[in-house]
VEXPA-302864 format. One record per residue (C-alpha): residue number from 1; y, x, z; residue in one letter. Coordinates in steps of 0.2 Angstrom, whole numbers. Layout:
BEGIN
 resi     v     u     w resn
  NUM     Y     X     Z    A
...
end
This chain:
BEGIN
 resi     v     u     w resn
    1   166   -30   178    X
    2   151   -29   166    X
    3   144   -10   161    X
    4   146   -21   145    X
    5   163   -26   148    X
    6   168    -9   153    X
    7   161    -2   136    X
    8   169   -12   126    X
    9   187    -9   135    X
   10   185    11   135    X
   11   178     8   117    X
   12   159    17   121    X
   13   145     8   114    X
   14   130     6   128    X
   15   113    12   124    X
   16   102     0   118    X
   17    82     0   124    X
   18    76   -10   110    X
   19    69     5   102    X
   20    56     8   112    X
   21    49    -7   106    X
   22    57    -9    89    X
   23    40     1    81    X
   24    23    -6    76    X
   25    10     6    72    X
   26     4    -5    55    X
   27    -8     9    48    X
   28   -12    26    53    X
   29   -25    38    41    X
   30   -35    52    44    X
   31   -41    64    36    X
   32   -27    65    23    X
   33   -27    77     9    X
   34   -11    80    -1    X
   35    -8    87   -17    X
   36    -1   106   -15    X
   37    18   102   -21    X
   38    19    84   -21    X
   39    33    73   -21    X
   40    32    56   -12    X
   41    40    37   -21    X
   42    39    21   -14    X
   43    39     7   -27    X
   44    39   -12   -24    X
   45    27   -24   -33    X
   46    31   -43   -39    X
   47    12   -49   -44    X
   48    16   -69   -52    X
   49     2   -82   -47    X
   50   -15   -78   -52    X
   51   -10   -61   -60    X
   52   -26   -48   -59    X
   53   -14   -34   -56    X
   54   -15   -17   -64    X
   55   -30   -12   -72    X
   56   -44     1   -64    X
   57   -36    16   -61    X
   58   -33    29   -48    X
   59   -18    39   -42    X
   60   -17    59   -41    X
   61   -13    56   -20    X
   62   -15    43    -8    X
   63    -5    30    -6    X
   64     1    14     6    X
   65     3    -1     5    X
   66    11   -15    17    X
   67    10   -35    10    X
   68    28   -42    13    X
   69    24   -59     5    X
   70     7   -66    -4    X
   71   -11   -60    -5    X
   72   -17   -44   -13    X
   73   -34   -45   -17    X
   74   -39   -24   -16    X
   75   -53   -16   -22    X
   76   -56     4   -21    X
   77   -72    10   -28    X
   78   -88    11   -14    X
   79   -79    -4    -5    X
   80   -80   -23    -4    X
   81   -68   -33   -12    X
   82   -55   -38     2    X
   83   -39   -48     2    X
   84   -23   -42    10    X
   85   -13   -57    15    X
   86     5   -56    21    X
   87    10   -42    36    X
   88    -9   -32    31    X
   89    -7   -15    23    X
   90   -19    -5    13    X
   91   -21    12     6    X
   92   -31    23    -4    X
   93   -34    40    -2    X
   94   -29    45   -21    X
   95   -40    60   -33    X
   96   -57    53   -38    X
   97   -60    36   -32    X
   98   -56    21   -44    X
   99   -42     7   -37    X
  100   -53    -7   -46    X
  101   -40   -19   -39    X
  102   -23   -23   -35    X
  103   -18   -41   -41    X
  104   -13   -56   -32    X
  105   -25   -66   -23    X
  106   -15   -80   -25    X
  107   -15   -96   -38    X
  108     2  -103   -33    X
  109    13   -92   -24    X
  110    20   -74   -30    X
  111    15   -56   -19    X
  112    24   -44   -16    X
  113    21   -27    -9    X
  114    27    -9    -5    X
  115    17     6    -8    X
  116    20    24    -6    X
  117    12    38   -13    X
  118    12    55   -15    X
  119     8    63   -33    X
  120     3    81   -38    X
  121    15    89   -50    X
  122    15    84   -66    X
  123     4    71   -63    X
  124     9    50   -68    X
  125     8    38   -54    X
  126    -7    28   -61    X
  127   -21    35   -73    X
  128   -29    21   -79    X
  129   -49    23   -80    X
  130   -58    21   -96    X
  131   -72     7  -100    X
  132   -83    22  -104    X
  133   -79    29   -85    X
  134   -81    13   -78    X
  135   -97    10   -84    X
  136  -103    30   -79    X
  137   -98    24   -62    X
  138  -105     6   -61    X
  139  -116    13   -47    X
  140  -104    16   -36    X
  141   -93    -2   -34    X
  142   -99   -11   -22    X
  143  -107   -29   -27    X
  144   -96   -41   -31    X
  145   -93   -57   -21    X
  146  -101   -67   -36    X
  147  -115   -56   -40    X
end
């Protein structure tokens, strides 16, 4: 008789090996600096095709992100343009820097992403950044793919 067949007479479940290698390491960040006090949300984001996502803006902590389905094209301030396809994550480390980016990199397809966050309390989610900001802080964006 099986170990397997013997479980399932005596009604004991056998231990499964899989979770040794069930977990990928997708992203790992360091340093991280969190808010004193801050909670943590996860929301999901359906972008339709061609949408240039939300406008500048930055959050009060960092935040993650994985790319279940699509193309995110993702911008944070002192970086290049890049695009995030399907299976790629992101993140940004929240406070100061401008998220100039988050829209879907796509023309004919939908994208869909996960992000976490952690936020300071008190704070919104997303603070969207003035034109008058933006153009203080023009210096800093990298150049753009067209310029």
């Amino acid at each position: 008789m099986s170990e397997q067949d013997s479980a399932q007479e005596t009604g004991v479940q056998t231990r499964s090996e899989g979770w040794k290698t069930a977990a990928n390491l997708l992203q790992d960040t360091a340093p991280l600096t969190v808010p004193e006090g801050a909670s943590a949300m996860t929301i999901f984001v359906e972008w339709e095709p061609g949408d240039p996502g939300s406008p500048p803006h930055r959050h009060s902590g960092p935040a993650f992100g994985y790319v279940i389905e699509g193309a995110v094209r993702f911008e944070m301030e002192g970086e290049p343009e890049r695009v995030v396809e399907a299976g790629g994550t992101f993140w940004e480390p929240g406070g100061d820097p401008i998220h100039y980016q988050d829209g879907n990199a796509l023309s004919d397809a939908r994208t869909r992403f996960v992000v976490t966050m952690l936020c300071a309390p008190g704070k919104p989610m997303l603070e969207l950044v003035s034109e008058e900001e933006l153009a203080q802080r023009a210096h800093l964006r990298a150049p753009r793919p067209t310029d």
